[in-house]
C-alpha beads as a LAMMPS data file, in Angstrom:
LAMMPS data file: protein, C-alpha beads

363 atoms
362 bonds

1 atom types
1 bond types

-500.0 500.0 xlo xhi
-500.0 500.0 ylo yhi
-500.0 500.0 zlo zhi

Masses

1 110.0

Atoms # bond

1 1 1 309.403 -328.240 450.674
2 1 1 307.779 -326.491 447.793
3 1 1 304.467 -324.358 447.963
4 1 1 302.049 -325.078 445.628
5 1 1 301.235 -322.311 443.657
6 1 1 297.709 -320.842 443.975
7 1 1 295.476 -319.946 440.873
8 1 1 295.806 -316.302 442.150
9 1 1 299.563 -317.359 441.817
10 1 1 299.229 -317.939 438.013
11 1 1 300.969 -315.596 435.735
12 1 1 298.565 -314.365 432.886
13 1 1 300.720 -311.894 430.891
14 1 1 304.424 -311.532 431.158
15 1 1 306.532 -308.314 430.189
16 1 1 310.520 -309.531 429.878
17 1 1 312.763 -306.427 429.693
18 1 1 310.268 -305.009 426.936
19 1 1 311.178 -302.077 424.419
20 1 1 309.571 -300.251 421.970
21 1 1 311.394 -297.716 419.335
22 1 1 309.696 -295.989 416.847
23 1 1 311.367 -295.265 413.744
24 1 1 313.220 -296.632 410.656
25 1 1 316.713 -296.385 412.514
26 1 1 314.927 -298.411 415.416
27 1 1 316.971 -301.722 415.301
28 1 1 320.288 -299.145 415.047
29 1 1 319.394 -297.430 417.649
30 1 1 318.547 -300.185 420.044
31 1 1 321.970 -301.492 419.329
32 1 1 323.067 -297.790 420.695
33 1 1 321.375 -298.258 423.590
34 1 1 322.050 -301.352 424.880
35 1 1 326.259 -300.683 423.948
36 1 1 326.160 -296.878 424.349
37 1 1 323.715 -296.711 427.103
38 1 1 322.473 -293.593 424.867
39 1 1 319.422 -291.518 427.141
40 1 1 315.795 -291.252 425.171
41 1 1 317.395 -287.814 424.082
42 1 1 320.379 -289.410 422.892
43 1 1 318.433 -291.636 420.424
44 1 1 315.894 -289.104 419.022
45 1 1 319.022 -286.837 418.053
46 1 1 321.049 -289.152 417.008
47 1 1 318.419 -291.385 415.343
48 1 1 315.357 -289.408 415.140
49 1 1 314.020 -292.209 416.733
50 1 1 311.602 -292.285 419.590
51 1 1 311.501 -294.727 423.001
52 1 1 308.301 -295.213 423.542
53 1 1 308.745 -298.126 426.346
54 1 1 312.468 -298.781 427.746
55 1 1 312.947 -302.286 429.165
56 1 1 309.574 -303.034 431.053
57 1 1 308.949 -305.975 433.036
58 1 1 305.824 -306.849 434.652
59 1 1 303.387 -309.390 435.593
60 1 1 299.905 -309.700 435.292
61 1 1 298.130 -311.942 437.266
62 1 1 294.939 -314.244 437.310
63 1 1 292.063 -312.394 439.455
64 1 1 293.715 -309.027 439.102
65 1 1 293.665 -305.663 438.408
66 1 1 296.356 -304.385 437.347
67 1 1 296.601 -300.814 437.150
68 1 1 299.300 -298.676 434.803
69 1 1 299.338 -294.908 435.495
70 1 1 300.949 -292.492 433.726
71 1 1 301.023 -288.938 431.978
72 1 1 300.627 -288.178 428.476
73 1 1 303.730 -289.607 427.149
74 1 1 304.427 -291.914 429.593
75 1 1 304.390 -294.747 427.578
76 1 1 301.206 -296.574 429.432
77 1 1 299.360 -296.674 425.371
78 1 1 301.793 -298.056 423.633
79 1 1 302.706 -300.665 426.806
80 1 1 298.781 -301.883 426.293
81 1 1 299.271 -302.527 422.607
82 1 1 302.182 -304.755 423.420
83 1 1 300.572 -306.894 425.596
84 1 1 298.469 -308.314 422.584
85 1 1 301.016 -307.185 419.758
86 1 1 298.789 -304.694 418.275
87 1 1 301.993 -303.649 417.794
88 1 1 305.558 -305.501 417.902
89 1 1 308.044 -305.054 421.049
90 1 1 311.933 -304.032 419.530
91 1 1 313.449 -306.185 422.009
92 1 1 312.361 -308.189 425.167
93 1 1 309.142 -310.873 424.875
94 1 1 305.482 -310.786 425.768
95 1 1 303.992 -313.494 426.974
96 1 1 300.772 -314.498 427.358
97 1 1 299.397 -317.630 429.214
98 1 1 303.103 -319.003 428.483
99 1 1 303.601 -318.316 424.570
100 1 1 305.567 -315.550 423.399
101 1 1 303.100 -313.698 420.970
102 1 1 305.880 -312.839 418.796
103 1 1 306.536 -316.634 417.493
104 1 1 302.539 -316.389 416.650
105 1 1 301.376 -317.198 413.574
106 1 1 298.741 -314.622 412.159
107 1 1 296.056 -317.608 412.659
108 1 1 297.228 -318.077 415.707
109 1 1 297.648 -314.686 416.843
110 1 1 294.127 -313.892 415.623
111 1 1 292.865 -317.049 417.876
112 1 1 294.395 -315.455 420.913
113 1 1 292.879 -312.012 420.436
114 1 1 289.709 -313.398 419.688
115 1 1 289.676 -316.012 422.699
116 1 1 291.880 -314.911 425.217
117 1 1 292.379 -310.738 425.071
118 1 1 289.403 -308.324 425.337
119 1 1 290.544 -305.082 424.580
120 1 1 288.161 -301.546 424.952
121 1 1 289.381 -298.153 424.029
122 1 1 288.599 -294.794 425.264
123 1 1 286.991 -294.576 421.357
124 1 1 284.825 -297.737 422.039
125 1 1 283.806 -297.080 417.841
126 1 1 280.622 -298.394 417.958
127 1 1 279.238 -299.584 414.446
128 1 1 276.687 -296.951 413.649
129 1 1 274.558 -298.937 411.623
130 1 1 274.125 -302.041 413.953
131 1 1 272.204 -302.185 416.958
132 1 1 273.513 -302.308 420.608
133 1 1 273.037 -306.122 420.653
134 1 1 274.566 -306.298 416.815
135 1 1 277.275 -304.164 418.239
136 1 1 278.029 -306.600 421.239
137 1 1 278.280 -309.876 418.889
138 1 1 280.144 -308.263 416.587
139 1 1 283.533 -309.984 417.793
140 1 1 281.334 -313.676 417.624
141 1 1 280.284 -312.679 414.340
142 1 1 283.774 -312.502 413.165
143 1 1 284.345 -315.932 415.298
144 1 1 281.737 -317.556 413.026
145 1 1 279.840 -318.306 415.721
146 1 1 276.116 -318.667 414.900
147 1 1 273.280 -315.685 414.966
148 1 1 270.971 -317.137 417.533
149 1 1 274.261 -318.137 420.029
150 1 1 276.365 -315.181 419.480
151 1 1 272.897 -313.120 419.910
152 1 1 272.157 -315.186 423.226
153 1 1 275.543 -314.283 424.444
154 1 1 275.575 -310.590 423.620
155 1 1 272.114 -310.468 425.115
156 1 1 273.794 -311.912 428.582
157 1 1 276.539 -309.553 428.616
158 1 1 274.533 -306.357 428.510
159 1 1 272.455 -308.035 430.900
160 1 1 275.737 -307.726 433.369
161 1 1 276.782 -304.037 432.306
162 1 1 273.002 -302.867 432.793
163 1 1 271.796 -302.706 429.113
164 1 1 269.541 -305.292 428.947
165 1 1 266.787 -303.174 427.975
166 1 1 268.739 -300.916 425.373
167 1 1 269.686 -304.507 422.907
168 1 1 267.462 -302.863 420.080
169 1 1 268.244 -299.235 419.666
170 1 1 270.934 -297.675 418.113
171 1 1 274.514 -295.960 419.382
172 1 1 273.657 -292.464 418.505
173 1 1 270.925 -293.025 421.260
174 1 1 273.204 -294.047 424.009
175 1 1 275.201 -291.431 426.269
176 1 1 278.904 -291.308 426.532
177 1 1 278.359 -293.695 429.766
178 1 1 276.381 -296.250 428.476
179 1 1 278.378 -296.488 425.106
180 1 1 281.450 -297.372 427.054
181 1 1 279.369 -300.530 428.451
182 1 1 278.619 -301.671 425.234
183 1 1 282.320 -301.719 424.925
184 1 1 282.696 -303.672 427.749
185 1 1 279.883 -305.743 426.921
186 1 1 281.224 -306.929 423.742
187 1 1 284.463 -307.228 425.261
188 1 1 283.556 -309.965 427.865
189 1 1 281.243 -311.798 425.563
190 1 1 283.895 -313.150 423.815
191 1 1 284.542 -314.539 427.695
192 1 1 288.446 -313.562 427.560
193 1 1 290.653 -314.248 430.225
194 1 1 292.038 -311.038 429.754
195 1 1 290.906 -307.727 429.233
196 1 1 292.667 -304.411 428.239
197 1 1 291.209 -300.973 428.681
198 1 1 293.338 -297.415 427.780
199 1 1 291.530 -295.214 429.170
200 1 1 287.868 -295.989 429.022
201 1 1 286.376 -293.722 431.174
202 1 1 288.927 -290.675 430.862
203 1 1 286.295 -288.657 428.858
204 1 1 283.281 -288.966 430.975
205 1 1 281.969 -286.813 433.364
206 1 1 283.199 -287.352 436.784
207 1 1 279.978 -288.820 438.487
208 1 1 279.395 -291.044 435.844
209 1 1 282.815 -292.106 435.837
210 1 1 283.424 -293.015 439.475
211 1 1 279.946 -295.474 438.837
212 1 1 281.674 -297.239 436.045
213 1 1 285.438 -297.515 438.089
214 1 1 283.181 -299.282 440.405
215 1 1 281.082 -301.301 438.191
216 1 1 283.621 -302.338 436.344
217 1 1 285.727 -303.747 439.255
218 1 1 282.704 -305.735 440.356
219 1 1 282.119 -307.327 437.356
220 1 1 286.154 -308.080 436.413
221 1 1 285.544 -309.767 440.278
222 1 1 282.835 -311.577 439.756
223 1 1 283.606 -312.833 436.526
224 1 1 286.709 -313.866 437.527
225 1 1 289.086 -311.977 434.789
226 1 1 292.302 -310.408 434.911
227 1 1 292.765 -307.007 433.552
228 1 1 294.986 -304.295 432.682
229 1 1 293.667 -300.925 433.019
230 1 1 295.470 -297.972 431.461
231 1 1 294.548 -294.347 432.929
232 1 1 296.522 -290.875 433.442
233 1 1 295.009 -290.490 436.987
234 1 1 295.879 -292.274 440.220
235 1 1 292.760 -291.589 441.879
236 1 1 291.217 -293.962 439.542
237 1 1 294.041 -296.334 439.542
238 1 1 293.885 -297.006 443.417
239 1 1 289.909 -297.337 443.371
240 1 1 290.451 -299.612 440.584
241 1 1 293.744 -301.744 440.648
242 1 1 295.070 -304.403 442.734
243 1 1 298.427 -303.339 441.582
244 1 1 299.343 -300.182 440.059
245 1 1 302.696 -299.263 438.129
246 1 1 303.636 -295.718 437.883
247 1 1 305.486 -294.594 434.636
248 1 1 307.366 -291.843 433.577
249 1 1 309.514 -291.615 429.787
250 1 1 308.928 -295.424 428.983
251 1 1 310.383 -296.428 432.010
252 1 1 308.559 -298.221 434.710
253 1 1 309.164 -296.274 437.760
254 1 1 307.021 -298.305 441.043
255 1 1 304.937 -301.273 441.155
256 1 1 302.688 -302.455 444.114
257 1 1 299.870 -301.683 445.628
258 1 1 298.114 -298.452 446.476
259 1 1 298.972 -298.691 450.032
260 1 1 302.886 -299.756 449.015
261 1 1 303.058 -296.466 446.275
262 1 1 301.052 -294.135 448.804
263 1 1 303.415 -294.951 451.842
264 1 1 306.934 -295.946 450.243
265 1 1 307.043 -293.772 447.013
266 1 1 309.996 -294.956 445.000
267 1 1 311.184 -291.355 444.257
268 1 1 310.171 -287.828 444.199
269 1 1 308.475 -288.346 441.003
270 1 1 305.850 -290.816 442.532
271 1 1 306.113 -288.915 445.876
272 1 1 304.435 -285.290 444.198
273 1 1 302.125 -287.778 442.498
274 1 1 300.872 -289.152 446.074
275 1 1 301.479 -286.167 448.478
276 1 1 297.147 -285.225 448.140
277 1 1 295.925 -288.739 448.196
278 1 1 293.896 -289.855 451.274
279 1 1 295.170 -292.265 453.184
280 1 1 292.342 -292.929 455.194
281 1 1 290.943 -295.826 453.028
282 1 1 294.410 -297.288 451.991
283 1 1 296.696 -297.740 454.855
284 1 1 295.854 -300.904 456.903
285 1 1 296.149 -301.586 460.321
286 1 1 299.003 -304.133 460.086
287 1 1 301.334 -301.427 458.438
288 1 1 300.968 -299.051 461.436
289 1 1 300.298 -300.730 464.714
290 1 1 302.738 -301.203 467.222
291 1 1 303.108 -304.398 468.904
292 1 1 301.727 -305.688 471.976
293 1 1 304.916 -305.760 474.164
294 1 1 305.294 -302.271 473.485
295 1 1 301.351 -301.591 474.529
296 1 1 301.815 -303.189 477.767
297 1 1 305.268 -301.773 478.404
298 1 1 303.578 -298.578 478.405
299 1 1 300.450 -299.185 479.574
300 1 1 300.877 -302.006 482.434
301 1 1 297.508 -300.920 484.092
302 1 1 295.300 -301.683 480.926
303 1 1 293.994 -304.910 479.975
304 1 1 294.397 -305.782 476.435
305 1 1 291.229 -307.670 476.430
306 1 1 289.413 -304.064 477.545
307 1 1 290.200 -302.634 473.723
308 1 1 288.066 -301.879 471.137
309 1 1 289.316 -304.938 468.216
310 1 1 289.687 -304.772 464.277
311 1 1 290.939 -306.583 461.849
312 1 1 295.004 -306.627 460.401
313 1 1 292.917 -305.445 457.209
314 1 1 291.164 -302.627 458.795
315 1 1 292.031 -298.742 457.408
316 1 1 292.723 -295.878 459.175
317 1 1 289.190 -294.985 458.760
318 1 1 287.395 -297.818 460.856
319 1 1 290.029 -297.429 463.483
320 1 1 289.352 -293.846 464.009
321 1 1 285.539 -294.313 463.491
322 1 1 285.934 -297.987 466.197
323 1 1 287.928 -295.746 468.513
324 1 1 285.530 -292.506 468.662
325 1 1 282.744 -294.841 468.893
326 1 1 283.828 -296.804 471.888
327 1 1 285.591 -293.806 473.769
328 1 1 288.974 -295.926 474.080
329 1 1 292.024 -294.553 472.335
330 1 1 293.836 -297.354 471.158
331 1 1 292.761 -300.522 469.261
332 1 1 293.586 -303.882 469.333
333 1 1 294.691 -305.797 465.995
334 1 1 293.621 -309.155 465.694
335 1 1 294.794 -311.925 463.478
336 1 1 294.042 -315.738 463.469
337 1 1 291.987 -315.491 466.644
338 1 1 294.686 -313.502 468.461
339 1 1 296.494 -309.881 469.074
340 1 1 299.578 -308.931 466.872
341 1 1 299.616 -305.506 467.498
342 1 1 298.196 -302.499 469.181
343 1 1 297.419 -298.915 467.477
344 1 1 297.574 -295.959 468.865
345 1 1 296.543 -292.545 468.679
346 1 1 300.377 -291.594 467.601
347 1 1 299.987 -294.164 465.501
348 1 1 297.319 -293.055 463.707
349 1 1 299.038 -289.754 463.672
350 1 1 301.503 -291.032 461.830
351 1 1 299.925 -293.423 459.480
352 1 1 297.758 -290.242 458.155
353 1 1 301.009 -287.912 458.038
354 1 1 303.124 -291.022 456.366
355 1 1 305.774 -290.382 458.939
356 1 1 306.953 -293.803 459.737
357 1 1 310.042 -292.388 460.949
358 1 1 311.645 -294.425 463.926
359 1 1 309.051 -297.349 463.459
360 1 1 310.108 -300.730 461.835
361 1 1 307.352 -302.303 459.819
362 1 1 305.094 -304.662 461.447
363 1 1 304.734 -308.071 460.364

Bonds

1 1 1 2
2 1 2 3
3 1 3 4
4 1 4 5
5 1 5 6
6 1 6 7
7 1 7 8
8 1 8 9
9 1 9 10
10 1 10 11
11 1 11 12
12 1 12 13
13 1 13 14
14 1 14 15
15 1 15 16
16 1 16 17
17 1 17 18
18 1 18 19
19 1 19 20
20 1 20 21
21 1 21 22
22 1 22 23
23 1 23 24
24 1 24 25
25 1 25 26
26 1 26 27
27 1 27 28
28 1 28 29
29 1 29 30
30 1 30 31
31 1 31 32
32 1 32 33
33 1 33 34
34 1 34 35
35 1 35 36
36 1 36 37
37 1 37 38
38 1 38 39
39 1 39 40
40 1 40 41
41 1 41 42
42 1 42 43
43 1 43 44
44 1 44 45
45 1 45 46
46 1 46 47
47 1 47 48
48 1 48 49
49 1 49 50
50 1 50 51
51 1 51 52
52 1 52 53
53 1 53 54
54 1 54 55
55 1 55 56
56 1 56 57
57 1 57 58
58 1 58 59
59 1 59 60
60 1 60 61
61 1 61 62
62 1 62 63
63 1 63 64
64 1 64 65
65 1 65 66
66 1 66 67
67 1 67 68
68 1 68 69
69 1 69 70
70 1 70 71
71 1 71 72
72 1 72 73
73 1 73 74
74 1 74 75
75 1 75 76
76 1 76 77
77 1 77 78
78 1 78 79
79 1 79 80
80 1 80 81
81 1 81 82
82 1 82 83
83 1 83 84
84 1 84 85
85 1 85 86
86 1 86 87
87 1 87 88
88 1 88 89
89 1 89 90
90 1 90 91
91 1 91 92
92 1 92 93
93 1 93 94
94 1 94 95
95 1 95 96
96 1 96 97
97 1 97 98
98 1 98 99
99 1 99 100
100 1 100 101
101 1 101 102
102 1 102 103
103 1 103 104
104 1 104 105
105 1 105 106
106 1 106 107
107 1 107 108
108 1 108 109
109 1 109 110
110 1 110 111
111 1 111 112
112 1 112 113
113 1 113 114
114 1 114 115
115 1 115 116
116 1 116 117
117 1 117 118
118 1 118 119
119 1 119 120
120 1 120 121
121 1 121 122
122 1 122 123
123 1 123 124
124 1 124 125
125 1 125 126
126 1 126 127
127 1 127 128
128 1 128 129
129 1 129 130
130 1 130 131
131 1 131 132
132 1 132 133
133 1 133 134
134 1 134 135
135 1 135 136
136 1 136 137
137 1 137 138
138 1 138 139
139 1 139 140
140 1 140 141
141 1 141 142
142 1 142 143
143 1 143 144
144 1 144 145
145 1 145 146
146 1 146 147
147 1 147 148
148 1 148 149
149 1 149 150
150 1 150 151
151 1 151 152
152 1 152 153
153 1 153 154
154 1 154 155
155 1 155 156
156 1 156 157
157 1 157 158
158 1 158 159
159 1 159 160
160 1 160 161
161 1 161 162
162 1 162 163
163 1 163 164
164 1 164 165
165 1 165 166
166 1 166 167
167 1 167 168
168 1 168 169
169 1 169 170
170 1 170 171
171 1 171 172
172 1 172 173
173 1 173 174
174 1 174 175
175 1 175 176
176 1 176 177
177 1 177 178
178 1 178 179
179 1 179 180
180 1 180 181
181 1 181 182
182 1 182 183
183 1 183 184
184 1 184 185
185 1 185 186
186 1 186 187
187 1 187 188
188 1 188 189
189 1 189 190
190 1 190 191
191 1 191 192
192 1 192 193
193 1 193 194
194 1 194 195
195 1 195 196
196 1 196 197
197 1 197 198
198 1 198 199
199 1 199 200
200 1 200 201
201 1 201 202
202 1 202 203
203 1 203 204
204 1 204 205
205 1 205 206
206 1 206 207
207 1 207 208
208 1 208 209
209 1 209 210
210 1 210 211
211 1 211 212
212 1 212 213
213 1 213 214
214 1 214 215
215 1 215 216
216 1 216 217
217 1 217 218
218 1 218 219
219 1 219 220
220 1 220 221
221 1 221 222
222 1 222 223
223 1 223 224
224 1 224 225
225 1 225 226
226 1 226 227
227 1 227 228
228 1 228 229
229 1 229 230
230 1 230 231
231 1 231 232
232 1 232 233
233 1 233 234
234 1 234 235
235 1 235 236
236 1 236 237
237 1 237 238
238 1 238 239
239 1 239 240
240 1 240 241
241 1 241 242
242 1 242 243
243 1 243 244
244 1 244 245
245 1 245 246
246 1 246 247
247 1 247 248
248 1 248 249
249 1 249 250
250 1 250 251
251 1 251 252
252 1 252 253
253 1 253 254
254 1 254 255
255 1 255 256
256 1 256 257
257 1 257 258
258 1 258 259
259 1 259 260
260 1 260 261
261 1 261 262
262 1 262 263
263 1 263 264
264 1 264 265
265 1 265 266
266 1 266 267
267 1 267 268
268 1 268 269
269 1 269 270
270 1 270 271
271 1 271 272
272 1 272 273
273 1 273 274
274 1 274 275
275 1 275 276
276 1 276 277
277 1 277 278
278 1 278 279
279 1 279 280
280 1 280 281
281 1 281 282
282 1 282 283
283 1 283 284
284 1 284 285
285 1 285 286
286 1 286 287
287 1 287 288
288 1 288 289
289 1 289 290
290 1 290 291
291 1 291 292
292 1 292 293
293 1 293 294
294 1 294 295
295 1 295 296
296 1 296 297
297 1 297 298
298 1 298 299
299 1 299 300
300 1 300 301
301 1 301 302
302 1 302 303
303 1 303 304
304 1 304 305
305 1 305 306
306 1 306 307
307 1 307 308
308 1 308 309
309 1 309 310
310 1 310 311
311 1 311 312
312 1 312 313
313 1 313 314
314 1 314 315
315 1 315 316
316 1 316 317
317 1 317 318
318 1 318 319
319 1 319 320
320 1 320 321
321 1 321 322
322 1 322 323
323 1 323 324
324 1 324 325
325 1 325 326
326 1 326 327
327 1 327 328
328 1 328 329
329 1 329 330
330 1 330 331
331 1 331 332
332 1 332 333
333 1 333 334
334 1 334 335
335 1 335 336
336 1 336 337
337 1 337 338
338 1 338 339
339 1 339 340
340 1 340 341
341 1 341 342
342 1 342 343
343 1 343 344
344 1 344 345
345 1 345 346
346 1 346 347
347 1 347 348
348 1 348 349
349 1 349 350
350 1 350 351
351 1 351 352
352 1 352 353
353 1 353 354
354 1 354 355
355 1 355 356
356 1 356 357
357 1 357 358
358 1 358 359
359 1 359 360
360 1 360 361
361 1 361 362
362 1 362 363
């Protein structure tokens, strides 16, 4: 029998085995690559050509956030401007809500930029001369759609980034902060399904840009979007993204979640990248309990209805703060009214170290 898939199940934006070269040799060396399999070092010697993405697949889904981190270099830019052709893949497809943008007509390309793909830049270039609310309609304006509507709209999106009360002055009177949700504010007028932000926040100070990481995951979740959020650092991505993927020289190295990346780096590469992340507030309960067989194999004198209980879903954090408050050292895990697993104190141990070492993942 067949599952029914799930609107969180629907596949937004699909990356198939995407490429980017950049230079007049590209379609040469392509051809190099794929017969020769030349390195990135092969084909900027050989071809003065550079890879800026080498076969990427991913998915984005309905609902999410998807997250892709990345040095300077990595690739992550010039991966966003695929996604809505800004500029043209040298092999592999993007699709978007099923059509491969490349077979798009420019009318029909323009339709699903203007419709379907928000896009803000760290630059959010702000016209000057036109108010914040002029600024926000600007992508309606271009639509066609009327003054009073595309005003009304505008005036409802900075309502939802917090601007409701800065629709008449200018953008030399805004700070760096409050320019970027303008940005987002004329993004989601246009009510896209999809939104795409390289590196929006990357400038700002810190305290201001840990409010807007959170503000703008609110909103994405309340409005029901999908988005794909460039940045350089993964402290962002995992307060941010559903899903992160890690790159590294055009490739895509790891995707999954925080918890997957932070636990089960795919290589050293992602490892150094994780090794001073907190794992605290990302590893759940249901990757680091032990079950209940083992609990009362060791413990045949205590009643598993005497523990302390949390949630699969619960971090390391609530079990530590659940187990200090109720004196007891171990927790039990509940899950559709009943226990799955135990923690422990070792177990905690372990899921702060990331030693997992001798201890099969629970399911």
């Amino acid at each position: 029998m067949t599952t029914p898939h799930t609107q969180a199940d629907e596949i937004l934006v699909d990356c198939q085995s995407v490429w980017k070269i950049f230079g007049e040799k590209a379609p040469e060396a392509m051809k190099a690559i794929t017969g020769q399999g030349l390195s990135k070092r092969d084909i900027l010697q050989k071809f003065g050509c550079m890879v800026g993405v080498s076969g990427v697949s991913l998915q984005v889904r309905r609902g999410e956030i998807f997250c892709i981190m990345g040095l300077s270099g990595s690739g992550k830019s010039t991966l966003i401007r695929l996604l809505n052709r800004l500029i043209a893949p040298t092999q592999g497809r993007v699709l978007v809500k099923g059509k491969d943008l490349a077979t798009l007509d420019a009318a029909a390309l323009r339709d699903m930029r203007a419709h379907h793909i928000g896009m803000v830049f760290q630059s959010v270039a702000l016209l000057p001369h036109r108010t914040v609310l002029e600024n926000t309609a600007f992508g309606l304006e271009v639509q066609g759609v009327a003054k009073e509507e595309r005003n009304r709209i505008a005036a409802e999106a900075l309502e939802k980034v917090g601007l409701a009360d800065w629709q008449n002055h200018y953008p030399d009177e805004l700070s760096g902060g409050m320019q970027q949700r303008v940005g987002l504010a004329r993004a989601i007028a246009a009510d896209p399904e999809i939104i795409l932000m390289d590196e929006p926040f990357s400038a700002l100070d810190p305290l201001i840009r840990r409010q807007l990481q959170d503000e703008f995951r609110t909103l994405t979740k309340q409005l029901g979007k999908s988005a794909a959020f460039i940045t350089h650092d993964l402290d962002e991505a995992i307060r941010i993204g559903d899903r992160i993927a890690i790159m590294k020289d055009g490739v895509l190295i790891q995707v999954g979640t925080a918890e997957e990346i932070v636990r089960n780096p795919a290589d050293d590469y992602v490892a150094e990248f994780v090794a001073g992340i907190s794992r605290l507030n990302l590893v759940k309960a249901r990757s680091i309990m032990g079950t209940v067989a083992e609990f009362r194999a060791a413990h045949p004198d205590v009643a598993l209805d005497a523990l302390p209980r949390a949630a699969a879903e619960a971090d390391i954090a609530e079990l530590i703060a659940l187990s200090t408050r109720t004196g007891l050292e171990s927790v039990a895990i509940m899950d559709d009214g009943g226990p799955v697993g135990v923690v422990s104190p070792r177990d905690l141990l372990r899921g702060i170290q990331g030693d997992q070492a001798g201890r099969p993942a629970a399911h």
